[in-house]
N, C-alpha and C positions, 0 to 999 in steps of 0.2 A: 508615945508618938509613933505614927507609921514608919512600918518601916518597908523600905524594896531592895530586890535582890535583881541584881543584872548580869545572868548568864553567858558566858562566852564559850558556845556550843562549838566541836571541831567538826566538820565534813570532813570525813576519813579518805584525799585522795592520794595519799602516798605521798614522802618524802616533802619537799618544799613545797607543792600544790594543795598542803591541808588546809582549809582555810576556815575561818571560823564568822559566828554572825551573834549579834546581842540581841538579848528579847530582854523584857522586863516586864513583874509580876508581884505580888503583894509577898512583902517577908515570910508568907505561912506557906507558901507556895499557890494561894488560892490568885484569882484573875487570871484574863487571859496573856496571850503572848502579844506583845508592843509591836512583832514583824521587827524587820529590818532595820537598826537604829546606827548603824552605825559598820564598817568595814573591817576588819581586822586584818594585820598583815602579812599574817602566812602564820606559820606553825609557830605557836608562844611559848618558850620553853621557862619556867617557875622554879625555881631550885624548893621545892613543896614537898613534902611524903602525902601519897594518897590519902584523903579524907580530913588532912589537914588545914590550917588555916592560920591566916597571918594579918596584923594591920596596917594600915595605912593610914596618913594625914596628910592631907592637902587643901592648899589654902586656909588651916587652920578646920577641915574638918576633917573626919574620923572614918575610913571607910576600912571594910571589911572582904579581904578575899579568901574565898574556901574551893579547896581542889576538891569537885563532883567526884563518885565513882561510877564503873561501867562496869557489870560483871557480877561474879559472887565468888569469896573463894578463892583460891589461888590464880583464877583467871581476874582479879578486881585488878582494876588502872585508872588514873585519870582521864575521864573524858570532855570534862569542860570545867571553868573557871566560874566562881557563881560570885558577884562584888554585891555586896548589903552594904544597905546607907539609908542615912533619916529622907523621908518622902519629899521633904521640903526644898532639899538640894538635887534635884532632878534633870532640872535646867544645866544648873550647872554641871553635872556630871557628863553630863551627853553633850554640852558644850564645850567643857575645858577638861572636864577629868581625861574621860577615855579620849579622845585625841589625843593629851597628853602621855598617856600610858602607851598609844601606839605610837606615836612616834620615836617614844623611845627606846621602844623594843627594837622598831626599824633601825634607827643609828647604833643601837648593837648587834643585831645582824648585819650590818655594813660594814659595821670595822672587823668583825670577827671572820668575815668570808675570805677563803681561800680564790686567790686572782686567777683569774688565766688570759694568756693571750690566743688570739684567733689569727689563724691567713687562710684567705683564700686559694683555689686552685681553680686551676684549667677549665672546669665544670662546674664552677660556680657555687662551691660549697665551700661551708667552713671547717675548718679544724682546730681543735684547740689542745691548751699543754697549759701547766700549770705555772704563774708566773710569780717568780719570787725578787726582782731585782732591788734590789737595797735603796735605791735612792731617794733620798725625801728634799723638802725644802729644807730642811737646816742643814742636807749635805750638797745639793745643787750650787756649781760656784756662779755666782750670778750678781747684780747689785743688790742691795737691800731693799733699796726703795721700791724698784722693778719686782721684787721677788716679793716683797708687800703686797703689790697691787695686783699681782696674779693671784694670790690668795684670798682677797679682796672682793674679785671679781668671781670666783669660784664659791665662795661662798655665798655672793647675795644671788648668783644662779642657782644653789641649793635651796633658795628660802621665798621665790620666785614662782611657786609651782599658778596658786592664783592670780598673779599680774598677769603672768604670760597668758592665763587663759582668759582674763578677762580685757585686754587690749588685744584679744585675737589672734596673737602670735606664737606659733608652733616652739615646744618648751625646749629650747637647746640653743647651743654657744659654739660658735668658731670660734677658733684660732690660727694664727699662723704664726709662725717660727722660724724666722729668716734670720740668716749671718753664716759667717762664711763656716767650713767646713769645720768638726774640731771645737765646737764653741757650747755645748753641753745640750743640743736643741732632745734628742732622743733622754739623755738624763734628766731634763724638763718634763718630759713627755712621761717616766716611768715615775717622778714624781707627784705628777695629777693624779695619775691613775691611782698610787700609794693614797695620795689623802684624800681623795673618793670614794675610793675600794669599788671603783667602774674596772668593769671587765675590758681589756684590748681587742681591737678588730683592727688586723694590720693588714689593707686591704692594696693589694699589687694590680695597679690598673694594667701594666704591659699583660697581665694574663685574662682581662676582662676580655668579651668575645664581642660584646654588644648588648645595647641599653638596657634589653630586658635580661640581660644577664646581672651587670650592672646593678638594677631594680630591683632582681631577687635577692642580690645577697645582702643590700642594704635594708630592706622592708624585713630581710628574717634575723635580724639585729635585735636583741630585746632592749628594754629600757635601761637606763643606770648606764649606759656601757658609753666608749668612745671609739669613736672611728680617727684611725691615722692613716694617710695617705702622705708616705714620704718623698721627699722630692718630690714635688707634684711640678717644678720645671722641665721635668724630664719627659713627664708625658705631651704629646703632642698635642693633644685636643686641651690643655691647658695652656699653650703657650699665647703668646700676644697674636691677635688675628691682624697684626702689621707686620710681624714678623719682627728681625732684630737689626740692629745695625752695627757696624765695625766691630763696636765695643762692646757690642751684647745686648746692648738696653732698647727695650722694647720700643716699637716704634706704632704709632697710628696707621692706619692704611691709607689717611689723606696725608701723613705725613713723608711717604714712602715717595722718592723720584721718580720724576713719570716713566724713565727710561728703567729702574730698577724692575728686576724679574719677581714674577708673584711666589708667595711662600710658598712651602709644601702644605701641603693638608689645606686646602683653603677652606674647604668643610667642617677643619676642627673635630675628624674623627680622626679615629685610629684606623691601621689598616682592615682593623675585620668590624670598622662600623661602632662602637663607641665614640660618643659627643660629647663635646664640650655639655650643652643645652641638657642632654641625657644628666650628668654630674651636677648641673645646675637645679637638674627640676628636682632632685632628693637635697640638695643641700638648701633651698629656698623657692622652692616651685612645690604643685600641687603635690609631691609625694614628702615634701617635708614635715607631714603632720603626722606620720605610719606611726612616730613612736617619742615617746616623752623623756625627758630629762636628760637628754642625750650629748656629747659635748664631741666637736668634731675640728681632728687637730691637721692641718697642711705644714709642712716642713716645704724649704728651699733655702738654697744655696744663693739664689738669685731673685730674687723679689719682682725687682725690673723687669724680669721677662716672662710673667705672666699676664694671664687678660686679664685687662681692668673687671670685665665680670664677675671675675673671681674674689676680687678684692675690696669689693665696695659692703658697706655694714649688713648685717644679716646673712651675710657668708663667712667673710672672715671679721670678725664682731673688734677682735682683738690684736692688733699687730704689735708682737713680741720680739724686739733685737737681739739677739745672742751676739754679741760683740767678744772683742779679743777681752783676755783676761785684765781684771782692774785692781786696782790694791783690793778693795773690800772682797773680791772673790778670792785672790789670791788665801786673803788671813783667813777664809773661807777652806779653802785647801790645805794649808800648812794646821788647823786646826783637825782638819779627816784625818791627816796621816800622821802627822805627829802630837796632838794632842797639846799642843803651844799655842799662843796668844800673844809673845812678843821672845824675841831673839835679837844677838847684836847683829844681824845680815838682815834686819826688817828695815832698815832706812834705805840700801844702798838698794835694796831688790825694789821697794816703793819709788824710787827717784827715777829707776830706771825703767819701770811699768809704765809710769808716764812718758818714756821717750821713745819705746819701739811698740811694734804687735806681736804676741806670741799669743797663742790661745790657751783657755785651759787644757785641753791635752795634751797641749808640750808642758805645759808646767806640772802634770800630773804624771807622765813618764819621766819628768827627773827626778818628782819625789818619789818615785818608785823604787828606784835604782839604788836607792840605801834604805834602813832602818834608821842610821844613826841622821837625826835630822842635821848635826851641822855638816857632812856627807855630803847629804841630799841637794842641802839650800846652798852650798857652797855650790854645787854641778848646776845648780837654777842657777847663781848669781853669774856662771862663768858663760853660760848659754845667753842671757841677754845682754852681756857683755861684745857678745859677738855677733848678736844683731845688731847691736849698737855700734859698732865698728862697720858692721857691713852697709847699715843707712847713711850714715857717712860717707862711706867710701863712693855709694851711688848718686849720691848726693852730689857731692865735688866731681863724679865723672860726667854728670848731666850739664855742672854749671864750665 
């Protein structure tokens, strides 16, 4: 039976930029080359001795890879990957096979890369450092069900690449992350990143100068990665174009007293000229298509007192609560630090979760404060004791 061989030639550009192309040609090496059949995904690394070779089966058939040589002599190396297989599975191969062999090389280059975080500066560049922070979904204190569907969500945008492009919408996913201070939204944040293995852009609009500053540093973002913009209440050209009322919570501009005085910033820029409209047109306007697979996360303390432009689908896709701690986060925490799953202080700590707010930070600096966890859960159990006293007392001084 015929047999072919399918090449996977390296272009030598250095480092991550090598990229490779498949041809196909008659087992003996006679015919010509097929051109361009397919993509490879950067540099393929084989655990192979030169000149070696190894098999393969998929879908129940038989295929054959042998490491090329380049050279003679002590200068011989691998230069390309040559895969043999019966002529009749052809189709198939350049359908299912290699797709399948690259993308699995891709999701081990993903999980294997080393992170970093990026911020910006004054001039509009970036900088980066290498980011190691520990936290994953199984250590995020959060509810299950919420922490399910963030997972959920993150992975059928992994798997999205053709819908997105074929309903015409540019390949990337907002977020926002609201609830009060204290409540794990940055430990959220470095736990995307962890089950991504997406690079950080931790991007400070107070040092943005104007749009096309703006514009450059988000356009020179590559793919894979995520942009955070914290506190994004804090910036002005983010806040409600009504401005706020007593209480804080944003207000319409038809809903504002005639007699009331107009906001600051009615322009929605910053002092040296960044826009609201600028922030809109990379997060859902014509520059939102610069770059693919990209996931873009807003934090705030205050929800309310953002423009509703901000907030509607296709900017922030996803609105995520960070609420005070719950029983299920808590066993969440008491399992990080102490390695337990039930103790005799887990009724009285659960009875009384449900009756005040404390967030996961305070409950994570009590269990800081000893090793011995009945220590620890005793100095929790005596601290919401005491918020518990104290909602009380304000309670009765109200009524």
């Amino acid at each position: 039976m015929p047999r072919l061989c399918l090449g996977r030639r390296r272009h030598r550009g250095g480092g991550d930029d090598d990229r490779y192309d498949y041809d196909y040609g008659d087992g003996d090496g006679g015919g010509g080359s097929g051109g361009d059949k397919g993509g490879g995904g950067g540099q393929l690394v084989l655990s192979m001795e030169v000149g070696d070779s190894m098999d393969d089966v998929f879908e129940g058939v038989k295929f054959t890879w042998a490491s090329m040589t380049d050279g003679e002599g002590q200068y011989k190396q691998a230069a390309s990957l040559e895969l043999t297989f019966d002529a009749e599975h052809t189709d198939m191969v350049l359908g299912r096979y290699v797709p399948f062999i690259t993308a699995t090389v891709e999701e081990a280059r993903r999980r294997e890369r080393t992170l970093q975080i990026f911020s910006s500066d004054d001039g509009g560049s970036w900088h980066g450092s290498s980011y190691h922070h520990p936290a994953t979904f199984d250590t995020v204190a959060m509810e299950p069900e919420l922490k399910r569907s963030v997972v959920a969500d993150l992975e059928r945008f992994l798997k999205r690449k053709e819908y997105y492009r074929r309903i015409g919408k540019a390949w990337k996913r907002g977020y926002l992350l609201y609830g009060p201070p204290g409540t794990g939204k940055s430990s959220l944040v470095a736990a995307m990143a962890n089950y991504l293995r997406f690079n950080l852009y931790d991007l400070d609009l107070s040092k943005v100068k104007s749009n096309s500053t703006l514009q450059w540093l988000l356009t020179s973002m590559p793919d894979k990665s995520i942009l955070v913009i914290e506190d994004i209440d804090c910036c002005c050209s983010a806040r409600s174009r009504g401005g706020l009322d007593r209480s804080g919570v944003a207000q319409n501009a038809d809903e504002r007293p005639s007699d009331a005085p107009e906001p600051p910033n009615r322009d929605h820029s910053t002092e040296d000229g960044m826009t609201l409209s600028g922030l809109l047109n990379f997060v859902d306007g014509l520059w939102s298509t610069s770059g693919e697979e990209r996931i873009i996360i807003f934090t705030t303390n205050y929800r309310d007192r953002l423009d509703p432009a901000l907030l509607r689908p296709g900017r922030m896709d996803m609105h995520i609560y960070m609420g005070y701690c719950g029983w299920e986060a808590f066993r969440t925490l008491a399992g990080n630090y102490f390695l337990v799953d039930d103790h005799a202080l887990f009724p009285e700590i659960q009875a009384l979760l449900a009756e005040v707010e404390v967030t996961p930070a305070e409950v994570s600096e009590m269990l800081l404060r000893s090793k011995d966890a009945d220590v620890a859960l005793q100095g929790l159990t005596e601290l919401l004791q005491e918020k518990k006293q104290g909602k009380q007392t304000g309670e009765a001084g109200q009524a």
